[in-house]
N, C-alpha and C positions, 0 to 999 in steps of 0.2 A: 384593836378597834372593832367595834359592834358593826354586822352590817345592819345595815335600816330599810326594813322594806314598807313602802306606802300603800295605802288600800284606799284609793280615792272613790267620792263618790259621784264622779257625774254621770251618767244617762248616755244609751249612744247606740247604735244603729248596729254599727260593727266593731268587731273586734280584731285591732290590726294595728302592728306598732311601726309608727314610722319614722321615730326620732330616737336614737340612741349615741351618746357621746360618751366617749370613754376619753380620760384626761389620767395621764397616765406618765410618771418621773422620768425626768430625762436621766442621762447617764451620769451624767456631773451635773454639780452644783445641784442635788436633792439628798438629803441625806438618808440612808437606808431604812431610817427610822420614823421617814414621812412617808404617809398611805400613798395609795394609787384610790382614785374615786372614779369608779362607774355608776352615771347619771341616768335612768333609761326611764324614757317617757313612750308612751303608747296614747295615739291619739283616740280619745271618745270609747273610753272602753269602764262599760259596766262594770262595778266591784264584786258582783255577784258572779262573774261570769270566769271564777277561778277556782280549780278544785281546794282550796285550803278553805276556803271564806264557806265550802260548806253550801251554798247556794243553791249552786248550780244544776242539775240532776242529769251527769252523763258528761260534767267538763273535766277534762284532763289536762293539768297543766303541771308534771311533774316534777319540772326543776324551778318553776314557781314556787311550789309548793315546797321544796326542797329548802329553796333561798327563807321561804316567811316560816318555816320552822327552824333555822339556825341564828334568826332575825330580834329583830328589836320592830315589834308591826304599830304601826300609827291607825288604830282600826275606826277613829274620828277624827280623818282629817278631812278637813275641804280645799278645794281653789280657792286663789283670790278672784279668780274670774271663770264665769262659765262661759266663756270665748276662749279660744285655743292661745293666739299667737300673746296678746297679753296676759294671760297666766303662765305661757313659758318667760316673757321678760321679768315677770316675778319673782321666778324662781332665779332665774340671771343673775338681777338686781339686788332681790332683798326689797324691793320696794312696790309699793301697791300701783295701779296701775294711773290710777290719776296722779301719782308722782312722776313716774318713767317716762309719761304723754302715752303708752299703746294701751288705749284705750277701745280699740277693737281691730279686726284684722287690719293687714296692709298699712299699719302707719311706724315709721321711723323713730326708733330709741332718741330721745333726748340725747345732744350731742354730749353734754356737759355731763352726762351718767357712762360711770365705769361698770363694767361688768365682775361676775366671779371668773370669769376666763381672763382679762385681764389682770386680776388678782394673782391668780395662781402663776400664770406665764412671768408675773414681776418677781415669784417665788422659786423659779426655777423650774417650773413644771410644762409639759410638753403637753397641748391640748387640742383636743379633736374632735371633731362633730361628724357622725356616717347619720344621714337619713333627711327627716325631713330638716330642715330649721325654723324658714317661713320667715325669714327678716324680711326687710324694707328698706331700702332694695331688696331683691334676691342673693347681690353679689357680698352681702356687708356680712362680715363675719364675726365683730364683735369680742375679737380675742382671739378665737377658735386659729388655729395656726394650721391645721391639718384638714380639710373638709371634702368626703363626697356626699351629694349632695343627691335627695330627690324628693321632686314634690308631687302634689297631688296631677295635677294640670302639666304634663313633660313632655317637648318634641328634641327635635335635637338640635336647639339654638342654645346648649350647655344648661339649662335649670337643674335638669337630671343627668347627674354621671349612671346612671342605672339602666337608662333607655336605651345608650346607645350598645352599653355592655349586653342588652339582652336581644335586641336589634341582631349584635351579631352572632350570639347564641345559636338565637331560632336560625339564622339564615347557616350556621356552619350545623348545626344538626339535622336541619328540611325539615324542622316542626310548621307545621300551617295550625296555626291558633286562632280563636276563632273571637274568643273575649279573655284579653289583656288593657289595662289601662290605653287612650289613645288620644283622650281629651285635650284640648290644646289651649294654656290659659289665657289665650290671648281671641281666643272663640268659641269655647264650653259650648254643646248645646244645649239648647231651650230647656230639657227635661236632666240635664245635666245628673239631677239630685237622684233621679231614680236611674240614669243609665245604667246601665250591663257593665259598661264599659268605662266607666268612673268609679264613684269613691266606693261603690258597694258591687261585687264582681265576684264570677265564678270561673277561677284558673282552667284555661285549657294547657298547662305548663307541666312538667315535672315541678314539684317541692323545688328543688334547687336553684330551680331558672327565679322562682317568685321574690317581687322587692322585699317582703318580711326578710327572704332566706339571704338574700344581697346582704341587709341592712347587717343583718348577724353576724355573717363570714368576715364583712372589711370590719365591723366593730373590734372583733377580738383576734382580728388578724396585723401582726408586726405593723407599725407607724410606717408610712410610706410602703407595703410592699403588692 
């Protein structure tokens, strides 16, 4: 089976992925001859801003580039929607967004609408979500049987299993950091959009400690470990 790499075009501030789900055969009842599908979405991220697409002048992205040369590239594709959480129920569903009802952030999947995650889980398939999701509720998972979770807005009233993991990071290392995420969705402030310290930020972290580097390690790391 081909992999299929997408080169989306929307527009976008930063570039930072925070939603990657890998769904992946459980032991029994899949048969060796059915794929494993990793799904990875990167929120608000330029198509230009990848060393393959040629763009960019000084971007390196070389296992990007690795994956869209062994690839099958969709080099005109678009969203159903240039709103986040309804173009990922799209992809879900299969269905546009005035079908599904998310028809912009924060509103709740049609009860009556199955998912692809419920498809494959009735197929035998073990499926997982590491990063953001951004359902409606936060807690609703939609299939997903395996989920850590982390959103833009995280304290530690469980939104984010990320926070707390880096919470105790910093505190067993004595890192004193100065701008990491701290927003709280429940009291953003005023200037939220250009904070430091929300969705566009400069790590005072090691590489390791950052949600990017979280999202990646539990993705391609064993179900449950």
């Amino acid at each position: 089976m081909e992999n299929l790499a997408l080169q989306g075009n929307t527009r976008a501030w930063i570039l930072v992925v925070f939603l990657l789900f890998m769904l992946q055969g459980c032991e029994t009842g899949v048969s060796e001859k059915q794929p494993n599908f990793i799904i990875i979405f990167d929120d608000q991220h330029n198509s230009r801003y990848m060393g393959w697409t040629g763009q960019g002048e000084g971007i390196k992205t070389p296992h990007i580039d690795q994956l869209a040369s062994e690839s099958v590239a969709f080099t005109n594709a678009y969203s159903s929607c240039p709103v986040c959480a309804p173009a990922r129920h799209s992809v879900y569903t299969g269905l546009y967004p005035s079908q599904h009802g998310v028809i912009h952030n924060d509103l709740p999947l049609k009860e009556e609408i199955s998912t692809l995650m419920d498809l494959l889980a009735e197929n035998g398939y073990t499926t997982g979500n590491v990063g953001k999701m951004h359902f409606a509720p936060y807690n609703e998972r939609h299939g997903f049987q395996y989920v850590l979770n982390h959103e833009f807005f995280a304290d530690g009233s469980g939104i984010s299993h990320f926070r707390p993991w880096l919470e105790r990071e910093v505190e067993q290392r004595g890192i004193k950091a100065e701008r990491f995420p701290q927003c709280s969705k429940t009291d953003p402030p005023g200037d939220w959009l250009f904070s430091v310290n929300s969705l566009g930020f400069e790590y005072d972290l090691p590489l390791e400690l950052t949600s990017e580097h979280w999202v990646s390690d539990n993705a391609i790391a064993p179900t449950g470990s």
